[in-house]
C-alpha positions as a Markdown table, in Angstrom:
| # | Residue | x | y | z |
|---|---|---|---|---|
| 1 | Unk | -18.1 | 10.9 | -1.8 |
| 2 | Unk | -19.9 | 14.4 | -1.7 |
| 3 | Unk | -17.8 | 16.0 | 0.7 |
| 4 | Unk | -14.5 | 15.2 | -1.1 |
| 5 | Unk | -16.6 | 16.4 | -4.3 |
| 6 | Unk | -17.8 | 19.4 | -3.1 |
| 7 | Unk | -14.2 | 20.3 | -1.2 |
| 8 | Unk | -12.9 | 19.6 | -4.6 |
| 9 | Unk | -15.5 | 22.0 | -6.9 |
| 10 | Unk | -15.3 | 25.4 | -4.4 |
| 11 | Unk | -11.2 | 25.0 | -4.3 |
| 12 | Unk | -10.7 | 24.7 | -7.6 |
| 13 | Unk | -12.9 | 27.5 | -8.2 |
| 14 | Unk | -11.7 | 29.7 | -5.8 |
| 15 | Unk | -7.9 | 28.9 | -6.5 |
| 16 | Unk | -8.7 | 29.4 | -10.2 |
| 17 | Unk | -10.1 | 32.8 | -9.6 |
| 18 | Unk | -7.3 | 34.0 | -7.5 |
| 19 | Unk | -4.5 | 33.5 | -10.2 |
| 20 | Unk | -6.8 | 35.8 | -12.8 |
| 21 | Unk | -7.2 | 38.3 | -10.4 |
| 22 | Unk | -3.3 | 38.2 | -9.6 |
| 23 | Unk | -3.1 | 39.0 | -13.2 |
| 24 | Unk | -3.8 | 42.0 | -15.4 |
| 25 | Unk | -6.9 | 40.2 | -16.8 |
| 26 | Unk | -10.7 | 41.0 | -16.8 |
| 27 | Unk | -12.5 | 38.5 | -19.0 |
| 28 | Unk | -15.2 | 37.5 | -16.6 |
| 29 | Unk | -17.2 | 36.0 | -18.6 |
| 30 | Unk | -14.5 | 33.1 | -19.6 |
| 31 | Unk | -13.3 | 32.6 | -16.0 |
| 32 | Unk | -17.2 | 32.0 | -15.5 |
| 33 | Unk | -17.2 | 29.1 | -17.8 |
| 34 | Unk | -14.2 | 28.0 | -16.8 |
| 35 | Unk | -15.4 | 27.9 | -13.2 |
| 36 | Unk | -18.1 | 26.3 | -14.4 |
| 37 | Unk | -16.1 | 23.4 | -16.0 |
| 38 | Unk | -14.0 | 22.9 | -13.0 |
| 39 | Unk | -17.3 | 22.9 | -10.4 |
| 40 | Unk | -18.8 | 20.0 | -12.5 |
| 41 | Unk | -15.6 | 18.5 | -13.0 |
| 42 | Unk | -15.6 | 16.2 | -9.5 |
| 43 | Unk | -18.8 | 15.1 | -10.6 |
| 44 | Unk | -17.9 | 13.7 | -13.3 |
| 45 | Unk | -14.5 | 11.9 | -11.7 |
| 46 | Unk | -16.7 | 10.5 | -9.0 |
| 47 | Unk | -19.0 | 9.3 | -11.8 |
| 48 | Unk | -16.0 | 7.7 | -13.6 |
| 49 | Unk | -14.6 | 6.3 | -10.1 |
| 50 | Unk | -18.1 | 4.3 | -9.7 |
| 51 | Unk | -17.6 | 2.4 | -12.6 |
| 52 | Unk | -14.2 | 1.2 | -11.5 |
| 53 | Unk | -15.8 | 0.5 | -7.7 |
| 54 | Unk | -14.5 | -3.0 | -8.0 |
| 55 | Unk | -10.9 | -2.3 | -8.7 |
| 56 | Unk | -8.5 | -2.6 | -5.6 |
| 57 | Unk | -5.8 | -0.1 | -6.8 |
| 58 | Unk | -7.9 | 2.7 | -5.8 |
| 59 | Unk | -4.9 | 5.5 | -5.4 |
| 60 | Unk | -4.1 | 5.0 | -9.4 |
| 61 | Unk | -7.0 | 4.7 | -10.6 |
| 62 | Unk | -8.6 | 7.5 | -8.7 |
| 63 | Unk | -4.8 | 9.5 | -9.7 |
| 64 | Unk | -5.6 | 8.4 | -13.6 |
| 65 | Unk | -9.5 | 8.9 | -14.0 |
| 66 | Unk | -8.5 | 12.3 | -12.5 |
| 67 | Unk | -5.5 | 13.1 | -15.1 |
| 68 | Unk | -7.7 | 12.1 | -18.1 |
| 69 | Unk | -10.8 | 14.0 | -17.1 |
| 70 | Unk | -8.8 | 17.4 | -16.7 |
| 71 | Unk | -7.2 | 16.8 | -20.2 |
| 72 | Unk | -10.4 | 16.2 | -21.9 |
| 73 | Unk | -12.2 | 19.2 | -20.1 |
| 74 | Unk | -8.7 | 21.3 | -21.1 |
| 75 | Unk | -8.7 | 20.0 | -24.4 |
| 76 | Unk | -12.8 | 21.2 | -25.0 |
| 77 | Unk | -11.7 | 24.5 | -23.7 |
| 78 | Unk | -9.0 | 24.9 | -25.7 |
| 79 | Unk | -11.5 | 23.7 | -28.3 |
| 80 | Unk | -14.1 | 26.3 | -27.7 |
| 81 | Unk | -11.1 | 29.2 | -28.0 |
| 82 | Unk | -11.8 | 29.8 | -24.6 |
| 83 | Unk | -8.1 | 31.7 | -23.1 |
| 84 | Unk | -7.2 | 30.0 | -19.4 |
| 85 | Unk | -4.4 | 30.1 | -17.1 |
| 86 | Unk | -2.1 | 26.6 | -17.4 |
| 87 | Unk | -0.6 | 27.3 | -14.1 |
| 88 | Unk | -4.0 | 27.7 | -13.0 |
| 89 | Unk | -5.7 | 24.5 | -13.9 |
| 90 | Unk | -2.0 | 22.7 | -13.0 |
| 91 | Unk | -2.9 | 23.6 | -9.2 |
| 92 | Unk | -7.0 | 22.8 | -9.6 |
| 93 | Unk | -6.0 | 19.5 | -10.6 |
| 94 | Unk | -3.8 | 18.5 | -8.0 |
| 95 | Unk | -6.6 | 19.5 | -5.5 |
| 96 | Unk | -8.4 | 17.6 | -7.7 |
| 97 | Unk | -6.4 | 14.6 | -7.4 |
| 98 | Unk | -6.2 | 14.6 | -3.7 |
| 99 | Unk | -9.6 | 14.9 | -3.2 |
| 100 | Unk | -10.4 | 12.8 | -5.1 |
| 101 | Unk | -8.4 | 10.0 | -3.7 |
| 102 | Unk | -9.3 | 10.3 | -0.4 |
| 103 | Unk | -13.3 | 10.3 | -1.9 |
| 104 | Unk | -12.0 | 6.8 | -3.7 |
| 105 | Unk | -10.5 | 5.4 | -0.6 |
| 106 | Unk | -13.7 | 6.4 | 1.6 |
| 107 | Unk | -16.2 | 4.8 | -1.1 |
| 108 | Unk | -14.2 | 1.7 | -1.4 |
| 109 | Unk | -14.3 | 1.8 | 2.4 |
| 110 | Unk | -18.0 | 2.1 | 2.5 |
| 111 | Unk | -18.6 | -1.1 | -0.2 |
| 112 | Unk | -17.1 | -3.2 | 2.7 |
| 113 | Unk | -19.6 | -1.6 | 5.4 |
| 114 | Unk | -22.5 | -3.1 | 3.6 |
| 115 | Unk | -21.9 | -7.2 | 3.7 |
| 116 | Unk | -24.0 | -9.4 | 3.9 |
| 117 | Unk | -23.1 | -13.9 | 4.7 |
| 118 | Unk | -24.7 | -16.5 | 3.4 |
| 119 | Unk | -25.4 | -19.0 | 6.3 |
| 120 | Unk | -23.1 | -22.1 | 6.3 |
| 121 | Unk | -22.0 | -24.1 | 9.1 |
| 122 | Unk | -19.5 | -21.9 | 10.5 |
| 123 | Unk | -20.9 | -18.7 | 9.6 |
| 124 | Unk | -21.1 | -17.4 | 12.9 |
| 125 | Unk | -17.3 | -18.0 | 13.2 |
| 126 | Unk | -17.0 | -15.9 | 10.1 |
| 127 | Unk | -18.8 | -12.7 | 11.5 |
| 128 | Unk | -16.8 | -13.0 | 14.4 |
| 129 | Unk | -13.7 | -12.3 | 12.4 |
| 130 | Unk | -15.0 | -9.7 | 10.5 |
| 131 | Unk | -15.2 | -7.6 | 13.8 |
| 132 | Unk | -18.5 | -5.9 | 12.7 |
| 133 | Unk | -22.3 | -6.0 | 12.0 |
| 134 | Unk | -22.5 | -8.6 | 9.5 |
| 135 | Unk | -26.2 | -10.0 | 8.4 |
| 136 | Unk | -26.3 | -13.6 | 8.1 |
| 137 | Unk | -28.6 | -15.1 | 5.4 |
| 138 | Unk | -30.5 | -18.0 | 5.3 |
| 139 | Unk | -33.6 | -17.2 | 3.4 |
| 140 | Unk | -33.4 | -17.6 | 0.0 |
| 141 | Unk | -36.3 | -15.1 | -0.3 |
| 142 | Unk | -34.4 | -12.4 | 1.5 |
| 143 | Unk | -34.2 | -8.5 | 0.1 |
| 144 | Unk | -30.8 | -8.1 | -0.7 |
| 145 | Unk | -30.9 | -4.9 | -2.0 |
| 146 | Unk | -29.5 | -3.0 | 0.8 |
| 147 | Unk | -26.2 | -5.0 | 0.5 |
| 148 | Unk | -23.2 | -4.4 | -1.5 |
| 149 | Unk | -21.2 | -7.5 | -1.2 |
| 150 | Unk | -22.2 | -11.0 | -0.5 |
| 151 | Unk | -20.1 | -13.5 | 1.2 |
| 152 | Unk | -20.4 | -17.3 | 0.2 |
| 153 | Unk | -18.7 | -20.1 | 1.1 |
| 154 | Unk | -17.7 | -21.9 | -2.4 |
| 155 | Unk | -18.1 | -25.7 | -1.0 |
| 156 | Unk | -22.2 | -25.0 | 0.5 |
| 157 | Unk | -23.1 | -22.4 | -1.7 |
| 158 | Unk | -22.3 | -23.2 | -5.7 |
| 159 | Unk | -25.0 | -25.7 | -6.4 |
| 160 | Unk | -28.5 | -25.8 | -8.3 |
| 161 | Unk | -30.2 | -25.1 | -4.8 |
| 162 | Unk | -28.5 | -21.4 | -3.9 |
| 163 | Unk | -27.6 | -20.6 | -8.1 |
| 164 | Unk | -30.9 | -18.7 | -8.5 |
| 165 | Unk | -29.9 | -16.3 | -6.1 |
| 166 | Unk | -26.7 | -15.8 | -6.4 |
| 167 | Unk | -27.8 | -14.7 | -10.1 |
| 168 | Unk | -30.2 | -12.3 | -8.6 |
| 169 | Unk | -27.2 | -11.2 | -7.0 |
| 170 | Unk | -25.1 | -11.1 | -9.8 |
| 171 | Unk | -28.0 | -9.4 | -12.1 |
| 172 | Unk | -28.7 | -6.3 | -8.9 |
| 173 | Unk | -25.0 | -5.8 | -9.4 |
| 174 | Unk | -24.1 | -7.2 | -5.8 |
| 175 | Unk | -20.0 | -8.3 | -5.6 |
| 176 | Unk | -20.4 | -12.4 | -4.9 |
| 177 | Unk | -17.1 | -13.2 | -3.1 |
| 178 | Unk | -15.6 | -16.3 | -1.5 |
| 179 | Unk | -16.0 | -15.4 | 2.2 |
| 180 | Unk | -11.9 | -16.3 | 3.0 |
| 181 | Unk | -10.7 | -14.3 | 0.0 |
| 182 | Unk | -12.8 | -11.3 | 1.9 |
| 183 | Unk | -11.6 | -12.1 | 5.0 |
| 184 | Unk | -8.1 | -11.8 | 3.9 |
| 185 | Unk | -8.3 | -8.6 | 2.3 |
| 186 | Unk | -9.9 | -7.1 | 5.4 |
| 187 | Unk | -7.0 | -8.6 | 7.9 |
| 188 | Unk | -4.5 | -7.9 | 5.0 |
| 189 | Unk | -2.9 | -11.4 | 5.7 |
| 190 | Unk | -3.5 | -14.7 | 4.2 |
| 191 | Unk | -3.9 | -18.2 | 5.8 |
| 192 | Unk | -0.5 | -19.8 | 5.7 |
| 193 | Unk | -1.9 | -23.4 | 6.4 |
| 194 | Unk | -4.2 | -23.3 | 3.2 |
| 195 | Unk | -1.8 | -21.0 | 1.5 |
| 196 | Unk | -0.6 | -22.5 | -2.1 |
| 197 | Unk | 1.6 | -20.9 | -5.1 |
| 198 | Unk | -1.5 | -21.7 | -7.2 |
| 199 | Unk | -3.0 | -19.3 | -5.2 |
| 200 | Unk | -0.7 | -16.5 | -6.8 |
| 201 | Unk | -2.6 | -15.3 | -10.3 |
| 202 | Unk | -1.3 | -12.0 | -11.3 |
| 203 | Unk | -3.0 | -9.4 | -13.4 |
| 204 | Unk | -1.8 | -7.8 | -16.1 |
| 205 | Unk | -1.0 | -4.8 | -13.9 |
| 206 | Unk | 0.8 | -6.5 | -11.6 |
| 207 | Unk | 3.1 | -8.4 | -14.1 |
| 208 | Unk | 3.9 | -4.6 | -15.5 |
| 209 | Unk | 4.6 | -3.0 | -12.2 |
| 210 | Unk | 6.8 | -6.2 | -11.2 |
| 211 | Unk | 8.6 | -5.9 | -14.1 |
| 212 | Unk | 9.0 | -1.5 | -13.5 |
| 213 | Unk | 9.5 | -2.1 | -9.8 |
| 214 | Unk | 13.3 | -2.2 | -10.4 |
| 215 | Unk | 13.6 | 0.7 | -12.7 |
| 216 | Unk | 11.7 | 2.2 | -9.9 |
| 217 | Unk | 13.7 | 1.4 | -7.2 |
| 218 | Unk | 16.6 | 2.9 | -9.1 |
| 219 | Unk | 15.0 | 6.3 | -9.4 |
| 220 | Unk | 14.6 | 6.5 | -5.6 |
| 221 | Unk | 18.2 | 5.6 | -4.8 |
| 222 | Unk | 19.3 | 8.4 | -7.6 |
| 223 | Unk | 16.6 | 11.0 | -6.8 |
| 224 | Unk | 17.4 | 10.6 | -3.1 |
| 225 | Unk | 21.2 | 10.6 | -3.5 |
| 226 | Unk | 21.8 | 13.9 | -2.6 |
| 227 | Unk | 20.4 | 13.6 | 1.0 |
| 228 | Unk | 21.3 | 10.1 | 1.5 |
| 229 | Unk | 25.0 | 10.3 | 0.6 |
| 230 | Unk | 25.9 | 13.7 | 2.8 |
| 231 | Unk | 23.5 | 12.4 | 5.7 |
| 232 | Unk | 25.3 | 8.3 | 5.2 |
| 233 | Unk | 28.8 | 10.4 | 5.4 |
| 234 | Unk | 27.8 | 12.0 | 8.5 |
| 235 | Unk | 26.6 | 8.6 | 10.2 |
| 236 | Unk | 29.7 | 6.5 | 9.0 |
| 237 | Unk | 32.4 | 9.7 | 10.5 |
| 238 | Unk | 29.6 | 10.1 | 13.6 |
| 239 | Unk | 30.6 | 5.7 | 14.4 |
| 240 | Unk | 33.8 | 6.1 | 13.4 |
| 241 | Unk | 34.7 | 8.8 | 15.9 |
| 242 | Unk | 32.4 | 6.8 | 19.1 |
| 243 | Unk | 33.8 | 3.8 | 18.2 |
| 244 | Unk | 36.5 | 3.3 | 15.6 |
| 245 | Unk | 35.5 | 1.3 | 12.5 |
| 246 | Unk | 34.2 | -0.2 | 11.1 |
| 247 | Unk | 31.3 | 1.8 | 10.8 |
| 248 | Unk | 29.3 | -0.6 | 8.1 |
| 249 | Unk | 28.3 | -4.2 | 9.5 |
| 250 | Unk | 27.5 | -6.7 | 7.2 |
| 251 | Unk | 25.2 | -9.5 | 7.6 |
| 252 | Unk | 24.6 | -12.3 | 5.6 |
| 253 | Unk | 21.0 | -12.6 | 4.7 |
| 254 | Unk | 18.4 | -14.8 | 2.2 |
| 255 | Unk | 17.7 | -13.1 | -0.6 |
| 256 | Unk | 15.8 | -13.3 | -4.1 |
| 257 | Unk | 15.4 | -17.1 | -4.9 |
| 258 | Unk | 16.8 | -18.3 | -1.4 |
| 259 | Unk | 20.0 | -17.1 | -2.5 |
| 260 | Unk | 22.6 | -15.6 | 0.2 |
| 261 | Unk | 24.0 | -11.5 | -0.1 |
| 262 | Unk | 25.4 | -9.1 | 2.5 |
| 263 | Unk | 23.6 | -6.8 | 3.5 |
| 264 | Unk | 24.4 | -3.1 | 4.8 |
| 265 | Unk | 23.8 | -1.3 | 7.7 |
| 266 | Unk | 25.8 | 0.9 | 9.7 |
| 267 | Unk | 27.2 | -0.5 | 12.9 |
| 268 | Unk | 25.0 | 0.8 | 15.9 |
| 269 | Unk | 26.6 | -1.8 | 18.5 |
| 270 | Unk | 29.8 | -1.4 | 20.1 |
| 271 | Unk | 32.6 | -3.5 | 18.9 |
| 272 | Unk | 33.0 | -7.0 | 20.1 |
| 273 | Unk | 29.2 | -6.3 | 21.3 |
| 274 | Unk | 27.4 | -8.0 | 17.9 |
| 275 | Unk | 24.9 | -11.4 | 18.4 |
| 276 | Unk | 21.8 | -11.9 | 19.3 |
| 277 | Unk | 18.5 | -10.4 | 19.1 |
| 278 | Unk | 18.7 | -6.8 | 20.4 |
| 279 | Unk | 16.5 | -6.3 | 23.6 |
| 280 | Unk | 14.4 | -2.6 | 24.3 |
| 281 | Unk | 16.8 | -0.1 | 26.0 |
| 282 | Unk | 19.9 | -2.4 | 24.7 |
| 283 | Unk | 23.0 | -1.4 | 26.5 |
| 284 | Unk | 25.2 | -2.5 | 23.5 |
| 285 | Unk | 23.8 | 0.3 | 21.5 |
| 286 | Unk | 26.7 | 3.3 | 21.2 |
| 287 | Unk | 25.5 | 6.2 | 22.4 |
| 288 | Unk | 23.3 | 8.4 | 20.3 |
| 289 | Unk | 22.6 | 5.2 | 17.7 |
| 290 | Unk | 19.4 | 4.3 | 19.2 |
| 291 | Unk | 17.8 | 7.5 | 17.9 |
| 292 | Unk | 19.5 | 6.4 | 14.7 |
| 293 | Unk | 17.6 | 2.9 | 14.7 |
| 294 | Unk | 14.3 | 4.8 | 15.8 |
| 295 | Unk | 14.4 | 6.8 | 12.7 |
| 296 | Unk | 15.6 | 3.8 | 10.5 |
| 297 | Unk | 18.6 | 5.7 | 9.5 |
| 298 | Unk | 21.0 | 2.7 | 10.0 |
| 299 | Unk | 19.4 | 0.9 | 6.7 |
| 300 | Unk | 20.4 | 3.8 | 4.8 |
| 301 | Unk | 23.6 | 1.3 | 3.4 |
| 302 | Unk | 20.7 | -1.0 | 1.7 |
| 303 | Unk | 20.6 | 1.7 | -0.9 |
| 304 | Unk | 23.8 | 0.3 | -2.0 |
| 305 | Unk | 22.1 | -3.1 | -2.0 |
| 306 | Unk | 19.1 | -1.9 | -3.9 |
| 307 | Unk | 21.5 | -0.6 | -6.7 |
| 308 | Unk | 23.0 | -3.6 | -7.1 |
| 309 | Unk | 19.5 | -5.3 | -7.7 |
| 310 | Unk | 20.0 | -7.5 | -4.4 |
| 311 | Unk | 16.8 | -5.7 | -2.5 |
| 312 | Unk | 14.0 | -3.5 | -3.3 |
| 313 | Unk | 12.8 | -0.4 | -1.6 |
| 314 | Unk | 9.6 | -2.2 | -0.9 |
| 315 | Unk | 9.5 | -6.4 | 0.1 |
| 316 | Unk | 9.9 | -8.8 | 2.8 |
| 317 | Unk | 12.6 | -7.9 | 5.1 |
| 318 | Unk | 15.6 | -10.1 | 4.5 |
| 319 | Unk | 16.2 | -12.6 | 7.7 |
| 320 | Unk | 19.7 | -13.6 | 8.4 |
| 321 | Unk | 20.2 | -17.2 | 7.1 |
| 322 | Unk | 19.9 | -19.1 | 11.0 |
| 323 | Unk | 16.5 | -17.2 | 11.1 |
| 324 | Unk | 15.9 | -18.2 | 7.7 |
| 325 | Unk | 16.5 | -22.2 | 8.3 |
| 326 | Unk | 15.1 | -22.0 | 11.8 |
| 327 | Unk | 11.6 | -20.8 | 10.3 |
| 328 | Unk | 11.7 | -23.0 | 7.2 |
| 329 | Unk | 11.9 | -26.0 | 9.5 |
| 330 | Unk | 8.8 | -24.9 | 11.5 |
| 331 | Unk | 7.2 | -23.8 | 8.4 |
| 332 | Unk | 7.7 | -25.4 | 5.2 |
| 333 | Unk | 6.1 | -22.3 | 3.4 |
| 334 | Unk | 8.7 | -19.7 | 4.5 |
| 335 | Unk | 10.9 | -20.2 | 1.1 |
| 336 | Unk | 8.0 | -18.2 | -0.5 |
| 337 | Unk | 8.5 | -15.2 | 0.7 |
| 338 | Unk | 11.8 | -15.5 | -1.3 |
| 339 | Unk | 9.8 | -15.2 | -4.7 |
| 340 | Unk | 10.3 | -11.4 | -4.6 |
| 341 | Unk | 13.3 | -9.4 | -4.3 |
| 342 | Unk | 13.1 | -8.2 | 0.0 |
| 343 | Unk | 12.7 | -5.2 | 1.1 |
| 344 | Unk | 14.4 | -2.5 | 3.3 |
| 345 | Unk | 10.6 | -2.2 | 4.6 |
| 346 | Unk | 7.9 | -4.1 | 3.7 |
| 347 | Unk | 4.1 | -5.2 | 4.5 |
| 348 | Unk | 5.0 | -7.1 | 7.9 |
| 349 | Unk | 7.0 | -4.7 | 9.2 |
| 350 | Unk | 4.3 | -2.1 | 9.1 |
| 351 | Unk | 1.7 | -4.1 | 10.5 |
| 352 | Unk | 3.3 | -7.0 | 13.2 |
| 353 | Unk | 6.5 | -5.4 | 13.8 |
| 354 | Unk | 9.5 | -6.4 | 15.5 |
| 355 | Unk | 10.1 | -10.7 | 15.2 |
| 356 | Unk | 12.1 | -12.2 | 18.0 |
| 357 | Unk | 12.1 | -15.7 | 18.0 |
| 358 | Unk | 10.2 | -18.5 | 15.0 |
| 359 | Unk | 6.7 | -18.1 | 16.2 |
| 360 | Unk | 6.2 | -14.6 | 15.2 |
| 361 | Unk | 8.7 | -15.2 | 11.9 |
| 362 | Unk | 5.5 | -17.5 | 10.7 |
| 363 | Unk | 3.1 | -14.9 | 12.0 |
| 364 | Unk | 4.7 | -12.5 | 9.3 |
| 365 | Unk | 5.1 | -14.7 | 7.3 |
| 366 | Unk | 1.1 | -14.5 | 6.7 |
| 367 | Unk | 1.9 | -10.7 | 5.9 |
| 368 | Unk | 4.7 | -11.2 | 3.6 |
| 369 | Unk | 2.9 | -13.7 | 1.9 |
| 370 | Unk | -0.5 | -11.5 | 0.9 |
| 371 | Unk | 2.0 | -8.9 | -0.3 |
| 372 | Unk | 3.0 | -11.2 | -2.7 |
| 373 | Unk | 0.2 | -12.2 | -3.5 |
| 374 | Unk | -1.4 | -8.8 | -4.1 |
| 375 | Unk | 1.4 | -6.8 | -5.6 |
| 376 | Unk | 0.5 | -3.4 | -6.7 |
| 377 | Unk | 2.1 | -0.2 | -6.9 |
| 378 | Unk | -0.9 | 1.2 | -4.3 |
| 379 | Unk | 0.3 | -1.5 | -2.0 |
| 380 | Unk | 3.8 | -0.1 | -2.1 |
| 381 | Unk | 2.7 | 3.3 | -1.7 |
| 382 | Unk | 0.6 | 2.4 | 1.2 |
| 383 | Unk | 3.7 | 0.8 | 2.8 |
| 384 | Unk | 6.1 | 3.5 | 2.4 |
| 385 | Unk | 3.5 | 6.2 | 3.8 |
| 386 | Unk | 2.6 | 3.5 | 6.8 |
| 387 | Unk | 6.1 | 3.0 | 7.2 |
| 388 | Unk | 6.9 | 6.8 | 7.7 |
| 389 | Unk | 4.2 | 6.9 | 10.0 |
| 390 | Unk | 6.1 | 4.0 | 11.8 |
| 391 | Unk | 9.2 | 5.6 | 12.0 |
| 392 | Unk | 7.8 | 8.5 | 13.6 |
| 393 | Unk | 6.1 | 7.0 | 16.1 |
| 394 | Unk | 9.1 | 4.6 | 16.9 |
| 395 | Unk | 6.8 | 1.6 | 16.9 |
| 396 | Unk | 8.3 | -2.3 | 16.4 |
| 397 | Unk | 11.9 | 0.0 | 16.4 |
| 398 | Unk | 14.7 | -1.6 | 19.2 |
């Protein structure tokens, strides 16, 4: 984390001094201890950050840890009678807080270079899959001191034979985990054959966001509105003038709770042209609307659908309902993605792309499934800036 730290200390510093000296002040000595404040400052974050190492939700809690430390070191300056610039220590800690994100990410990063396995019968297997250098142990007298994380594998390991040292573990302040929970954090999908609903226990977090996701989602549509509606106005004339109307197709689709809606988009086929899964370099696609479907911009109707609480900016993408019965018939487990409101983008889409045909539905499914499963606003937040990336690099788009 010293990099991020020290970026963090000399900006802060040096953007701090820069708004005095754009104003008519000259106290030097109190923009000295106030520079001093701001230099220790990171330290003190990335101190706080350590303690919450084990946390997954490692863009809020670096964004809160952050927050708080600034208003406590405001709050003793203001204590002290010391004068400072607002504005000033507004833009410090925003470098602050992207600094110090980044320096959360890369130590949380760093915790899962250092694993070590406990040997078990298909512990080779394991490493494979973990597509790195991962130490196998099978000595009982090993140092495991270099290691931040040991893997175990719950059926061999918890017994009387291997509970001393897993306590050593546990005492050294090593993170015991069950190797296939690590394993699916590191592929960010889940098993669907040993996949169960028991599986899903949510943490207090997660029941809160769940429960603001909505009131979130309907800030985005209204904070948005005034690019979405001139820019959906443009779209809807732009078809309407290729290709006569209507300009909005509407697709049944399974929804929250395996119930049915119609969903939105803007037509990008010509008429008479609809059906089917659409191929790469499509010829039914009216001219000029493939660049729309690159950028995404034919989903901008699902706002519509998002106020009217039948999706969320952020879920599994809707399937029309053939695709939907299709996949449920191969895979029993496909009615769970339907335990969350879908999404006009969503974990699978970011990471396997385009489905055409059930194979590669069930392959999401695996995606859609750990999203569920780990809910989080940083999840969300990480989809919508993967997505973006998506979108301009036209990847899975047809």
């Amino acid at each position: 984390m010293l990099p991020e730290i020290l970026a963090a200390s000399f900006l802060q510093c040096v953007v701090y001094t820069a708004f005095i000296l754009n104003a008519p002040r000259n106290d030097w000595n109190n923009l000295a201890i106030v520079c001093i404040v701001l230099f220790a400052l990171p330290f003190a974050i990335a101190l706080a950050l350590l303690g919450f190492r084990r946390q997954r939700n490692t863009f809020s809690i670096a964004i809160f840890v952050t927050f708080v430390c600034f208003n406590v070191a405001v709050a003793g300056l203001s204590g002290l009678r010391i004068p400072v610039s607002y504005s000033a220590l507004l833009t410090a800690c925003l470098i602050a807080m992207v600094a110090m994100t980044i320096a959360n990410l890369r130590l949380h990063r760093s915790l899962e270079d250092r694993v070590a396995l406990l040997d078990f019968p298909k512990a080779e297997e394991v490493a494979a899959r973990l597509a790195g250098h991962v130490a196998v142990i099978s000595d009982k007298t090993t140092d495991i001191g270099a290691f931040d994380r040991l893997l175990i594998d719950t059926r061999t390991h918890h017994n009387p034979e291997w509970s001393a040292f897993l306590t050593k573990a546990y005492m050294v302040g090593i993170d015991v985990t069950p190797w296939f929970n690590f394993l699916e954090l590191r592929e960010g999908r889940v098993d669907v054959d040993t996949f169960d609903v028991s599986h899903l226990a949510y943490t207090p977090s997660q029941i809160y966001y769940s429960k603001a996701k909505r009131a979130l989602d309907l800030f985005s549509v209204v904070l948005t509105a005034p690019i979405t509606i001139p820019l959906g106005l443009a779209l809807w004339l732009y078809i309407r003038l290729l290709d006569g109307g209507p300009a909005i197709f509407v697709q049944t689709r399974r929804g929250y709770g395996g119930r049915s809606f119609n969903m939105l988009k803007f037509r990008t086929m010509y008429r008479g042209q609809q059906g089917g899964a659409t191929q790469t370099n499509d010829e039914r696609i009216i001219t000029g609307c493939a660049f729309l479907r690159r950028l995404r911009l034919d989903e901008l109707p699902q706002l519509i659908n998002i106020w009217r609480g039948e999706m969320s900016l952020v879920g599994p993408r809707p399937v029309a309902e053939y695709v939907a019965q299709e996949s449920e018939t191969a895979e029993k487990k496909f009615i769970h993605r339907t335990m969350v409101l879908p999404g006009i983008t969503g974990w699978a889409q970011v990471n396997s792309g385009y489905a055409g045909n059930t194979h590669e539905e069930i392959h999401k499914l695996s995606y859609d499934l750990y999203y569920i499963k780990h809910l989080s606003f940083d999840l969300d937040l990480l989809i919508i800036f993967s997505t973006v990336s998506t979108v301009l690099f036209g990847r899975g788009a047809r």
